[in-house]
BAPA-468587 format. One record per residue: residue in one letter; y, x, z of N, C-alpha, C, O, CB in turn. Coordinates in steps of 0.05 Angstrom, whole numbers, padded with zeros to 5 digits, always signed. Glycine has a CB too. Layout:
! residues N
AYXZYXZYXZYXZYXZ...
! end
This chain:
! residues 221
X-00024+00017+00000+00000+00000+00000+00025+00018+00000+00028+00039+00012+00000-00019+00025X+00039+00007-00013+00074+00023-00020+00080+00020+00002+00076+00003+00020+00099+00009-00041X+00097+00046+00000+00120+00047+00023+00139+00014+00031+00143+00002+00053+00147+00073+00009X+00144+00007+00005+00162-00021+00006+00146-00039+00012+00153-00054+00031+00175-00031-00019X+00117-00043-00005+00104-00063+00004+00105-00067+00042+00103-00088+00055+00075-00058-00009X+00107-00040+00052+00103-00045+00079+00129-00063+00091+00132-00085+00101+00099-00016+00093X+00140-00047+00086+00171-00054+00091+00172-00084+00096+00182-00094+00117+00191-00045+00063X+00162-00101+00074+00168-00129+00062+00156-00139+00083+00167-00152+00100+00156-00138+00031X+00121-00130+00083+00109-00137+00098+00116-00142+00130+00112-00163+00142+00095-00123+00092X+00130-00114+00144+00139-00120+00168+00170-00135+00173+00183-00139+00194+00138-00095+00179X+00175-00143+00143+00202-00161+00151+00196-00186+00144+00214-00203+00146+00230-00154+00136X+00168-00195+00133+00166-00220+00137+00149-00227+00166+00150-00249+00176+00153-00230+00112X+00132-00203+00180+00117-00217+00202+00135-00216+00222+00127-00230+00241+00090-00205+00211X+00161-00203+00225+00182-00209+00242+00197-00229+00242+00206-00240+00262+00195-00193+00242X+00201-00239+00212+00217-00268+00207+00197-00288+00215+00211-00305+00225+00226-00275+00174X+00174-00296+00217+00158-00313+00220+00158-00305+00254+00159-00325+00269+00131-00311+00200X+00158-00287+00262+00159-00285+00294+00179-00304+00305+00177-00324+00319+00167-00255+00305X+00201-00292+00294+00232-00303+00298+00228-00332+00295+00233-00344+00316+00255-00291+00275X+00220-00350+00271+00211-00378+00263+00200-00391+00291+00215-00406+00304+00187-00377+00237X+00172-00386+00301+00158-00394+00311+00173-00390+00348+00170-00406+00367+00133-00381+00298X+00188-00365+00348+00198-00370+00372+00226-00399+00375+00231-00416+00392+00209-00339+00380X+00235-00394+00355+00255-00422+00348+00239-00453+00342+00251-00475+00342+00273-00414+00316X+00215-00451+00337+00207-00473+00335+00196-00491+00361+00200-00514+00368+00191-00470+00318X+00179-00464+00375+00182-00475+00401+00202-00481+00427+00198-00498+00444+00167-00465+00408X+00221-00466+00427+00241-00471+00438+00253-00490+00426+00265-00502+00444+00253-00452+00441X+00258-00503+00398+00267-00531+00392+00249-00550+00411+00258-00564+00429+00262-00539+00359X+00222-00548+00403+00207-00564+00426+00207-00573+00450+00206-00597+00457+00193-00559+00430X+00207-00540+00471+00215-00545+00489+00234-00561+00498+00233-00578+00516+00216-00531+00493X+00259-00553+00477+00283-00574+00498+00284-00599+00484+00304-00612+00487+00320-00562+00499X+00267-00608+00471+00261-00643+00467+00237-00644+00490+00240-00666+00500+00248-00656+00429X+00217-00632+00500+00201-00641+00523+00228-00641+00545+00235-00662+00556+00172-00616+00530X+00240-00619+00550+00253-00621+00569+00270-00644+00574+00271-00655+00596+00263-00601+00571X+00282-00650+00558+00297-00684+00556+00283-00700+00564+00291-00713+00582+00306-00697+00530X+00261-00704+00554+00243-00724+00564+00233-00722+00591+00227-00743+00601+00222-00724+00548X+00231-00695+00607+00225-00699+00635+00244-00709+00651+00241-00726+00668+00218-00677+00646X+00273-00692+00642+00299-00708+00659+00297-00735+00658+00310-00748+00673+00330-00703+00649X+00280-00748+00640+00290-00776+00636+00270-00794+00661+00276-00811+00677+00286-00787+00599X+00251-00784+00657+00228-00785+00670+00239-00778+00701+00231-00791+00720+00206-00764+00656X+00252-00762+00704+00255-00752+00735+00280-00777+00738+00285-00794+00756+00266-00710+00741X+00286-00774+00725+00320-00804+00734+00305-00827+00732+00321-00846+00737+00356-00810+00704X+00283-00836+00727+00274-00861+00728+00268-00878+00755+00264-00902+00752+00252-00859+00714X+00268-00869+00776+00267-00884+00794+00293-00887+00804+00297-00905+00820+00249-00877+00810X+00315-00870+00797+00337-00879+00809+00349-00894+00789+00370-00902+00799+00353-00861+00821X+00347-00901+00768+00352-00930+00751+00329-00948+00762+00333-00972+00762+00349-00926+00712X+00311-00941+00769+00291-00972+00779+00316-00983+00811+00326-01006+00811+00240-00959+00796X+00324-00962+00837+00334-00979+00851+00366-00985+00849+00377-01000+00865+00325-00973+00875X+00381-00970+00825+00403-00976+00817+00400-01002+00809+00415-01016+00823+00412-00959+00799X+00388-01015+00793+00379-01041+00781+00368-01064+00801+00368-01088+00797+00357-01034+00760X+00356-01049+00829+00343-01065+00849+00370-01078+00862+00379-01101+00863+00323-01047+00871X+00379-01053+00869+00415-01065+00876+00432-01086+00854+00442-01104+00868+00437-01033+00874X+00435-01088+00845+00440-01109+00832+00429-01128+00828+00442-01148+00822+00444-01106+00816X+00404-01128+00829+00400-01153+00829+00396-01167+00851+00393-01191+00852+00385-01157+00815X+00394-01146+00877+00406-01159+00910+00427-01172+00910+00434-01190+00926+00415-01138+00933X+00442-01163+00890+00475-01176+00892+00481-01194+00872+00504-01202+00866+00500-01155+00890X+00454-01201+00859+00459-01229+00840+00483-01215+00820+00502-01230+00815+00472-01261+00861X+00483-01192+00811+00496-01184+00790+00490-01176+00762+00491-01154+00752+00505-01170+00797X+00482-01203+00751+00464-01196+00727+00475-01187+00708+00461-01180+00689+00450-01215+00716X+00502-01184+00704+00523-01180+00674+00519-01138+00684+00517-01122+00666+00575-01202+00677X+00518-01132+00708+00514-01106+00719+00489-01096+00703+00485-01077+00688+00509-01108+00752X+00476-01118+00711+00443-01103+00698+00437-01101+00665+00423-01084+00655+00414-01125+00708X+00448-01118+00654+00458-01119+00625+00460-01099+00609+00448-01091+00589+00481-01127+00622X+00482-01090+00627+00498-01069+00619+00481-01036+00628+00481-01015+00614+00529-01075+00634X+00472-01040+00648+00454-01020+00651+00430-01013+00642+00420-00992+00649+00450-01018+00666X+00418-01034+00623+00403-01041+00611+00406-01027+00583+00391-01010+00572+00403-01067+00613X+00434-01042+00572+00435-01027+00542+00442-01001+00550+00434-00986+00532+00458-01040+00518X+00451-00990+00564+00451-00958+00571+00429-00947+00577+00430-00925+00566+00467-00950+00592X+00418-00949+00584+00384-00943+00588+00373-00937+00564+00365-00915+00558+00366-00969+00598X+00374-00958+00550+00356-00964+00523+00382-00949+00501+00374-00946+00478+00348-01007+00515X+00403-00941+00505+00416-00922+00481+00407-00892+00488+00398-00875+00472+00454-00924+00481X+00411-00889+00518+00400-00859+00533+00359-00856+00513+00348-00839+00498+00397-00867+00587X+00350-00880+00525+00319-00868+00510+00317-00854+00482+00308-00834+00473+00300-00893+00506X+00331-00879+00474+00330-00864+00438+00329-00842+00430+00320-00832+00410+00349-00866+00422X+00343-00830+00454+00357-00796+00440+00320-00782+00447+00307-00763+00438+00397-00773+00469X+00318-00795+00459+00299-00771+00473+00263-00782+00470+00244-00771+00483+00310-00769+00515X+00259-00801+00453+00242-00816+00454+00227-00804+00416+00240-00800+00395+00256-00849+00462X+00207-00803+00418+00197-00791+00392+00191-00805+00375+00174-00822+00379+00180-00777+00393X+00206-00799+00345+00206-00815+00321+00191-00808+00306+00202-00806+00285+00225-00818+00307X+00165-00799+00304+00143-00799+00292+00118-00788+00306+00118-00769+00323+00148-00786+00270X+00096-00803+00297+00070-00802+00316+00064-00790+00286+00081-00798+00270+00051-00833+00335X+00050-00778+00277+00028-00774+00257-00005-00775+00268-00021-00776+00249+00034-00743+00244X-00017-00776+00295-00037-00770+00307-00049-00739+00299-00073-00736+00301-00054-00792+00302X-00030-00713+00289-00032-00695+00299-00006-00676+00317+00016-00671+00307-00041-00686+00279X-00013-00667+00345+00004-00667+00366+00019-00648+00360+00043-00651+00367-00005-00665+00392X+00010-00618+00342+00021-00598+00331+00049-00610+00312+00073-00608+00318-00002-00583+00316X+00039-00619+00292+00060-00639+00278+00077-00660+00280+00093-00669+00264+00052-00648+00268X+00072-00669+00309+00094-00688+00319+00115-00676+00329+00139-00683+00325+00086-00705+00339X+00104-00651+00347+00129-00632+00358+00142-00615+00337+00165-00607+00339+00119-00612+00382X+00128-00609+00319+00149-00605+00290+00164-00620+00278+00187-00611+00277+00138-00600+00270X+00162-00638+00268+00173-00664+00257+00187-00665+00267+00208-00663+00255+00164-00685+00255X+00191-00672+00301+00207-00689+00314+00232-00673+00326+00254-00683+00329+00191-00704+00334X+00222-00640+00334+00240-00626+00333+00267-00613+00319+00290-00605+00325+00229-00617+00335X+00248-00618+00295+00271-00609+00264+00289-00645+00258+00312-00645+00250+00241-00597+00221X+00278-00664+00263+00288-00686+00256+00304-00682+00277+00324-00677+00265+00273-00709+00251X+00312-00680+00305+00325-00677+00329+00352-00671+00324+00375-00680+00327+00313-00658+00344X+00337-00642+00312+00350-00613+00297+00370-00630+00269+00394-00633+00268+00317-00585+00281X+00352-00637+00252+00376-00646+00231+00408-00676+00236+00428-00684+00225+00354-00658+00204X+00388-00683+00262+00406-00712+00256+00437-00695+00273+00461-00701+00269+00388-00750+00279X+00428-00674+00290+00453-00662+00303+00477-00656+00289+00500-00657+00297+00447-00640+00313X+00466-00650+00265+00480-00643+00239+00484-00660+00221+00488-00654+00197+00470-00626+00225X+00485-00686+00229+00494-00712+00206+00476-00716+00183+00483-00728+00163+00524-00707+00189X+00447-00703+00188+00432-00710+00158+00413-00736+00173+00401-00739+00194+00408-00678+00140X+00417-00747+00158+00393-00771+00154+00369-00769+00139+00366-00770+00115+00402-00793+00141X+00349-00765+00161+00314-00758+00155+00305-00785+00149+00314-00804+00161+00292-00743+00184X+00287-00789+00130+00266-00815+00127+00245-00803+00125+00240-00791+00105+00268-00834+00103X+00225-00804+00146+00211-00790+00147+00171-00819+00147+00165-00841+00157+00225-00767+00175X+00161-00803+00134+00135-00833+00136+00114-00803+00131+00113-00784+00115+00133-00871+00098X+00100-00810+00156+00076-00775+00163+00044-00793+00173+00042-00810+00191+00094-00745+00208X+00031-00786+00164+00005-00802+00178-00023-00784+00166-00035-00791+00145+00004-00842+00168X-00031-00761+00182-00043-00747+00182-00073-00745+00205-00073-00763+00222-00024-00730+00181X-00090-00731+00205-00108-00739+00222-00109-00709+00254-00099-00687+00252-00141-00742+00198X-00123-00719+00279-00114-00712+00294-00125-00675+00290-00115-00657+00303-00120-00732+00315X-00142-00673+00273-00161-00638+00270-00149-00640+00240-00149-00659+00224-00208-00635+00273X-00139-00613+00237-00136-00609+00212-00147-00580+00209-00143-00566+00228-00109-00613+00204X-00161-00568+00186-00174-00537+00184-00143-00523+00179-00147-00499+00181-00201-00530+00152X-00125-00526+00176-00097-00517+00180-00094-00508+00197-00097-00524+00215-00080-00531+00179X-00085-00475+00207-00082-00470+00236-00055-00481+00241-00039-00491+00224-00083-00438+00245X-00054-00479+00259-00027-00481+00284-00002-00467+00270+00020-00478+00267-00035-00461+00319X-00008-00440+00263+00004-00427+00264+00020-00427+00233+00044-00422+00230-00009-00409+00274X-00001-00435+00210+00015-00439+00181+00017-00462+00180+00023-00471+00158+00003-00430+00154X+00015-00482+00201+00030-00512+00192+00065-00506+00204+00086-00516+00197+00011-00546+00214X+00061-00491+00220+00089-00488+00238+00107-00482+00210+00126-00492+00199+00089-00457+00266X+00086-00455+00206+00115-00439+00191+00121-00452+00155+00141-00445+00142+00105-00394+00189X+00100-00473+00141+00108-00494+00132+00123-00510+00134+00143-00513+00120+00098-00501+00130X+00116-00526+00153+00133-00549+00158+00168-00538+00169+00190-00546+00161+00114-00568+00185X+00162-00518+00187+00187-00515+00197+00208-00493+00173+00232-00488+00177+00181-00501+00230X+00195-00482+00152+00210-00474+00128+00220-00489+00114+00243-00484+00106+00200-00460+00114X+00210-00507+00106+00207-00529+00093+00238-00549+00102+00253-00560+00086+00175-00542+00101X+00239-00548+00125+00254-00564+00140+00279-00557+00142+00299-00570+00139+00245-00567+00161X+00272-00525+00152+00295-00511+00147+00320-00502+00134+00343-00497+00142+00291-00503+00147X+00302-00502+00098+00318-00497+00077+00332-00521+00067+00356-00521+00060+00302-00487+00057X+00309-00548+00069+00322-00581+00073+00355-00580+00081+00375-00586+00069+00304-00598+00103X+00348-00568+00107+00379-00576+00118+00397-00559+00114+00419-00569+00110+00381-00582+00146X+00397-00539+00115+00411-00517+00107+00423-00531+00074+00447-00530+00069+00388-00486+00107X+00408-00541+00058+00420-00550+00029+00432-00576+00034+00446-00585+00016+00398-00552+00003X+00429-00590+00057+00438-00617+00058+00466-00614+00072+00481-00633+00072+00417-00637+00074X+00475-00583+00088+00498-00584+00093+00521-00575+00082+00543-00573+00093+00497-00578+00108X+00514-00571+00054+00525-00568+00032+00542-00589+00023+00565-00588+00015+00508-00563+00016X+00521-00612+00028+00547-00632+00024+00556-00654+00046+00544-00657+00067+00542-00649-00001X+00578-00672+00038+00588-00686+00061+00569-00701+00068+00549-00707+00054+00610-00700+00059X+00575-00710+00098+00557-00723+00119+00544-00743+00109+00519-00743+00107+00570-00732+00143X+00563-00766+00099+00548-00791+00087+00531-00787+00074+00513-00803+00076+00560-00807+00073X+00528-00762+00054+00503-00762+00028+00487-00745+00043+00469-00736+00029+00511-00748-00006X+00486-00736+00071+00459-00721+00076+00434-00734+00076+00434-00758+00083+00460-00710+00101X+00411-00725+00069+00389-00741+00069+00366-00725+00062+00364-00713+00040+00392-00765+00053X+00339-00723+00088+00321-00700+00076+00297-00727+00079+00301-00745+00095+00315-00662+00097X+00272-00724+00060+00258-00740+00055+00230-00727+00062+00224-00704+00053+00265-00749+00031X+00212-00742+00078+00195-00721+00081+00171-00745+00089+00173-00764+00104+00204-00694+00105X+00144-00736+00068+00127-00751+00064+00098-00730+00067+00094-00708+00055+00134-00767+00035X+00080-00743+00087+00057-00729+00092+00043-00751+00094+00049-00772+00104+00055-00711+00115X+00008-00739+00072-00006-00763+00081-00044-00750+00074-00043-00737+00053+00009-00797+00058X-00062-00751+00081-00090-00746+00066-00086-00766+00038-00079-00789+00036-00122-00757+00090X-00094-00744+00016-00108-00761-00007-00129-00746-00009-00131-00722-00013-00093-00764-00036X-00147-00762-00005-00180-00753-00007-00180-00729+00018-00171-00734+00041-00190-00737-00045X-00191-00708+00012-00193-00698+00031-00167-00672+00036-00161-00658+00056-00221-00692+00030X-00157-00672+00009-00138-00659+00015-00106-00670+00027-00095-00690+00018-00139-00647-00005X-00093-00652+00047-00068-00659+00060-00044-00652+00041-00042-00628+00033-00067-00643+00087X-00030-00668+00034-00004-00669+00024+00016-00675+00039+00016-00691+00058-00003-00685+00006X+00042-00655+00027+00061-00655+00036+00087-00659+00022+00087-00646+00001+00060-00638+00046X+00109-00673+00025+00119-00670+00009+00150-00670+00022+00154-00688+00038+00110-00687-00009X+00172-00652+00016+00199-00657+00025+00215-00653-00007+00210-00638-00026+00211-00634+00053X+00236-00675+00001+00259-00681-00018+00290-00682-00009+00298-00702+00003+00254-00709-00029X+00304-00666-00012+00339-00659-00001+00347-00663-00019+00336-00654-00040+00352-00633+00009X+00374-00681-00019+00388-00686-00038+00408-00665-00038+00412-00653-00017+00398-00711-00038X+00424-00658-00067+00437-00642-00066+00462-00643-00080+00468-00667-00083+00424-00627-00071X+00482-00625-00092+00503-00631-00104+00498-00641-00135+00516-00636-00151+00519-00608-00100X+00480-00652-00143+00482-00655-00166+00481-00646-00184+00486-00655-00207+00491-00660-00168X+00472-00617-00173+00463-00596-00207+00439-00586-00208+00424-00602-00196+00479-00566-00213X+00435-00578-00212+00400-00561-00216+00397-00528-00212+00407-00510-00226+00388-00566-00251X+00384-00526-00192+00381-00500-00170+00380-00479-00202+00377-00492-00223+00341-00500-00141X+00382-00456-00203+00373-00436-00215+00351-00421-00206+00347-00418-00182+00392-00423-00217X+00333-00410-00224+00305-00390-00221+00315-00364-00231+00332-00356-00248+00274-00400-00241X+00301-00355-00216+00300-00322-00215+00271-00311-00211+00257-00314-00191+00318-00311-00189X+00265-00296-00236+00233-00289-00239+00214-00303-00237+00193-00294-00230+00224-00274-00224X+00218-00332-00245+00198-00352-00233+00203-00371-00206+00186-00388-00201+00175-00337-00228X+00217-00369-00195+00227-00380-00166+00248-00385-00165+00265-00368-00173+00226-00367-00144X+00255-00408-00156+00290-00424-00143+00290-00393-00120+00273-00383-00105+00289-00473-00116X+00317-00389-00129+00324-00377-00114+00343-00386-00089+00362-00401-00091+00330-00363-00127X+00332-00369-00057+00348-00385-00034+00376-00375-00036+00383-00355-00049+00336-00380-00003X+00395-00395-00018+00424-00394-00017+00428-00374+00009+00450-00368+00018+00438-00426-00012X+00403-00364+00018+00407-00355+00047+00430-00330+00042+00428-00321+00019+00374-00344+00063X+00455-00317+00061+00459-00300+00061+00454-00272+00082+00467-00252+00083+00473-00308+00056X+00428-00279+00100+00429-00269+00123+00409-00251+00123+00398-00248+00101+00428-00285+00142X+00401-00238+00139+00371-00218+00127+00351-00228+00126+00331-00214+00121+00362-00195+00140X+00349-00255+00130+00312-00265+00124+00318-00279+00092+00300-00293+00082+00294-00298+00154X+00338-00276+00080+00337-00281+00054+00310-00284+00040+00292-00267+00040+00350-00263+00042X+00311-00311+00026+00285-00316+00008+00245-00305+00027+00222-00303+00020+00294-00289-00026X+00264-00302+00057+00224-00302+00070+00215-00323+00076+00191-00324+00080+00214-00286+00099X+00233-00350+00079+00217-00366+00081+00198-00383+00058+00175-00391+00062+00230-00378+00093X+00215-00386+00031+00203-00389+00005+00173-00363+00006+00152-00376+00002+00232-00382-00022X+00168-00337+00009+00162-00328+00005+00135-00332+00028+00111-00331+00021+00179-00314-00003X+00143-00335+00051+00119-00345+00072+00107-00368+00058+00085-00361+00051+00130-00355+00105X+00111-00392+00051+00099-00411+00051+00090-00407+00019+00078-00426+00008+00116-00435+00062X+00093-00389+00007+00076-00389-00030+00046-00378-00016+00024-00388-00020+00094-00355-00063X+00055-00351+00005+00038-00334+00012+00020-00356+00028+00003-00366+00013+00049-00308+00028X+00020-00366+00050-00002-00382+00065-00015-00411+00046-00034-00424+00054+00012-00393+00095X+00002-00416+00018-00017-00431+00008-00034-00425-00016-00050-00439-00029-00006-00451+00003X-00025-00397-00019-00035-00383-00041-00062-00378-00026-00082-00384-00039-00016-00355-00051X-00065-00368+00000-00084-00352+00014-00099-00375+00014-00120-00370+00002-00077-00336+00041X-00098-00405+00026-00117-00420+00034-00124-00437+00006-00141-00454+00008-00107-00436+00059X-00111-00432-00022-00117-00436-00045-00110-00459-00056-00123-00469-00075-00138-00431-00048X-00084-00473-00041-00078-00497-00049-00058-00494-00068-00054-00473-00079-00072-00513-00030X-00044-00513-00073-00028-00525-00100+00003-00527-00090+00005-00542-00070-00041-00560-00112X+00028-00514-00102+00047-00521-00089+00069-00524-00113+00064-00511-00134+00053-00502-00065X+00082-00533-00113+00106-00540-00137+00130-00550-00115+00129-00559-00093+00097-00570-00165X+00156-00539-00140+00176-00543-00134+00184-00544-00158+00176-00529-00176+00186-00529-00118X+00209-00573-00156+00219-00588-00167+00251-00585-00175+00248-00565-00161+00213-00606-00153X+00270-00585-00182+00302-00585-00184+00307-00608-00200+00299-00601-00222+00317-00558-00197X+00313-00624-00201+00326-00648-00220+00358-00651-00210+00365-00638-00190+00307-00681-00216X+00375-00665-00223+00398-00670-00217+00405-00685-00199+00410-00709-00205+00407-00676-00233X+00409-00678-00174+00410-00700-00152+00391-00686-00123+00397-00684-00099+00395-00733-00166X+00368-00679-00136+00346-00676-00106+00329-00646-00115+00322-00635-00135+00316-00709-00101X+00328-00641-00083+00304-00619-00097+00274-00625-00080+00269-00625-00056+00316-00579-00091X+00260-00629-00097+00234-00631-00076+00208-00613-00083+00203-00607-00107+00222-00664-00077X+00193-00605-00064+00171-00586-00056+00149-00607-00049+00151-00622-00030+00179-00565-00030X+00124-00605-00069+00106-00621-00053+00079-00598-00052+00080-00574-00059+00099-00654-00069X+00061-00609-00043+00050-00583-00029+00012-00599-00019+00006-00618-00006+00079-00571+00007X+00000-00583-00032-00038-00593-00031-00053-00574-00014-00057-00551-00021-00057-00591-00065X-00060-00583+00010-00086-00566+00012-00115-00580+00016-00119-00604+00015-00083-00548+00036X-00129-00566+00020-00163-00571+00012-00164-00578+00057-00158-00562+00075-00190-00526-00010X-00173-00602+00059-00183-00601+00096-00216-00596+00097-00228-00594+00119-00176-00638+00117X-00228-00594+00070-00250-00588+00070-00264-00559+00086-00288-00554+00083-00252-00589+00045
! end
């Protein structure tokens, strides 16, 4: 192996380090929301007891729809019935809405997948990544990342769609090239060819005028 090949090599298993420590720490602090909420729950059960000692039902109402606006934030918008993938999904969706994009997201996958842990992360969460990163390109109202997972037959499909300014990405040597300007430039395109190249599935990418979408095959066989 080349001198460079190495090079490449140790600057993508460091960017994927870097990925995976950010992915779980997205996680974490959506579990962690959810425990505060969990730990404040009994003092909204006798905040609410009090009131209604005092026959103050317009009180409870109102503490009611505050309750139920507080859950939302912290309450998880997609089950797929795999647990690896929910805390992905739900992290990056967390992650994008912070930033004014609007996810539509429809995922329904099974609870074992022959997919490790470790290349669904750095899929899904590249995938997600570059999504929003191109969706903040443009204004808030038109943000929108689209993201569709489902078994056909036995193989798992994936698919994300970001809308974009309306022109059509440019290739370079065969590949859309990324907008990144930072030093993991083009490793995440380059991680996710590599882990579906290796497990021998099917991946395309798309540019049309308006969206760009990535859909993506593997074998659960």
């Amino acid at each position: 192996m080349s001198l460079f090949s190495k090079q490449v090599d140790q600057r993508i298993a460091a960017y994927q380090r870097e990925l995976m420590e950010t992915h779980y720490a997205e996680v974490e602090n959506m579990y962690r929301q959810m425990r505060l909420w969990r730990h404040d729950f009994r003092n909204h059960i006798q905040a609410m007891k009090a009131y209604a000692a005092a026959g103050d039902l317009s009180s409870i109402r109102r503490y009611l729809d505050a309750l139920d606006t507080d859950l939302a934030t912290v309450d998880t918008v997609i089950k797929t019935g795999n647990p690896m993938t929910d805390a992905i999904l739900n992290s990056k969706i967390s992650l994008a809405k912070s930033k004014g994009i609007q996810v539509i997201a429809d995922a329904h996958i099974p609870v074992k997948l022959r997919l490790s842990e470790m290349d669904l992360c750095c899929i899904l969460g590249n995938l997600f990544d570059n999504a929003i990163e191109a969706s903040l390109k443009l204004p808030e109202p038109e943000r929108r990342i689209r993201v569709y997972m489902d078994m056909k037959g036995t193989q798992l499909y994936i698919s994300f769609t970001n809308f974009t300014a309306g022109k059509k990405l440019s290739k370079m040597a065969g590949r859309f090239s990324s907008t990144k300007k930072e030093q993991g430039h083009g490793l995440g395109l380059v991680r996710i060819d590599t882990i579906v190249e290796r497990l021998e599935g099917y991946l395309s990418r798309n540019s049309e005028d308006g969206a760009f979408t990535t859909e993506i095959l593997l074998s659960q066989e």
